[in-house]
N, C-alpha and C positions, 0 to 999 in steps of 0.2 A: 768466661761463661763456657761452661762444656755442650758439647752437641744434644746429650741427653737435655738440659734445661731448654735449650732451645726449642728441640720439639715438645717439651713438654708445656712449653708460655706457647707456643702455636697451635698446639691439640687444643689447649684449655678455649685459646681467641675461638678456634673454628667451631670447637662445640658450642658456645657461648651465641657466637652466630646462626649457629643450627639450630636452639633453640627459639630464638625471636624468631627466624622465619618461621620455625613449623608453631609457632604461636599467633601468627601472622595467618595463617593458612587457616587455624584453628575457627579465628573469629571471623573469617570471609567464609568458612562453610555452615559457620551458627548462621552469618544473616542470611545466607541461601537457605536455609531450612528453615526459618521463618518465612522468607517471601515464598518456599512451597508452599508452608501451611497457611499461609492466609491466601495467595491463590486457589489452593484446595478448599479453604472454608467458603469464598466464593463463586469458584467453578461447580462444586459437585454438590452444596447444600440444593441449589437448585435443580442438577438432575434428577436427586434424590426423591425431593418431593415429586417433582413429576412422573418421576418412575411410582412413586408411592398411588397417586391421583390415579395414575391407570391402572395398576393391580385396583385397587378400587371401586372402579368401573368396569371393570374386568368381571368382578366378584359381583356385583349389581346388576350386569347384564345376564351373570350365565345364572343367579336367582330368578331373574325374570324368565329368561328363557325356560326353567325349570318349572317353576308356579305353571306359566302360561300355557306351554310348546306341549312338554315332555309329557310331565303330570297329566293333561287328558288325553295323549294319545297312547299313554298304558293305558287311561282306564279304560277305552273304548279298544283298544285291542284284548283287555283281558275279558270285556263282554263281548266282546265277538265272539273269542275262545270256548268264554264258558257257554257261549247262544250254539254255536259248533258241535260242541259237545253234547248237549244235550240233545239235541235234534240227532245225532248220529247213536245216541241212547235207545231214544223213542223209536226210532228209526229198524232199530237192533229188534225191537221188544216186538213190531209189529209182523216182522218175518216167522 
């Protein structure tokens, strides 16, 4: 047997080798990537909704706030304005 065969039955064993390991490697990063995604389906389904619950409420609150708050303190500031106004009309006309 010449040196050439030799390395070449040695290449062949170590690639053969190389193979099943990185095949090895292959199926231990598939089950990691399952135990992510079911820890993720776990972990984050629920911050989700909670995050979702307070935009929510969030959105309910500044409704109300608006109905209640906002909306009569334009209208009573734009009657102020227009009562202002007017008076400073009348006001003009009587000089």
């Amino acid at each position: 047997m010449s040196n050439v065969e030799t390395i070449r039955d040695i290449s062949i064993i170590v690639l053969a080798i190389e193979t099943i390991v990185v095949q090895v490697i292959l199926v231990l990063l598939l089950l990691e990537i399952r135990s992510l995604s079911k820890m993720l389906r776990e972990n984050i389904y629920p911050i989700l909704q909670s995050a979702d619950e307070t935009a929510r409420t969030v959105r309910g609150t500044s409704v109300f706030v608006s109905d209640n708050v906002v909306s009569p303190v334009v209208r009573i500031s734009s009657l102020a304005a227009g009562v202002s106004e007017a008076l400073r009309v009348i006001a003009r006309r009587g000089q």
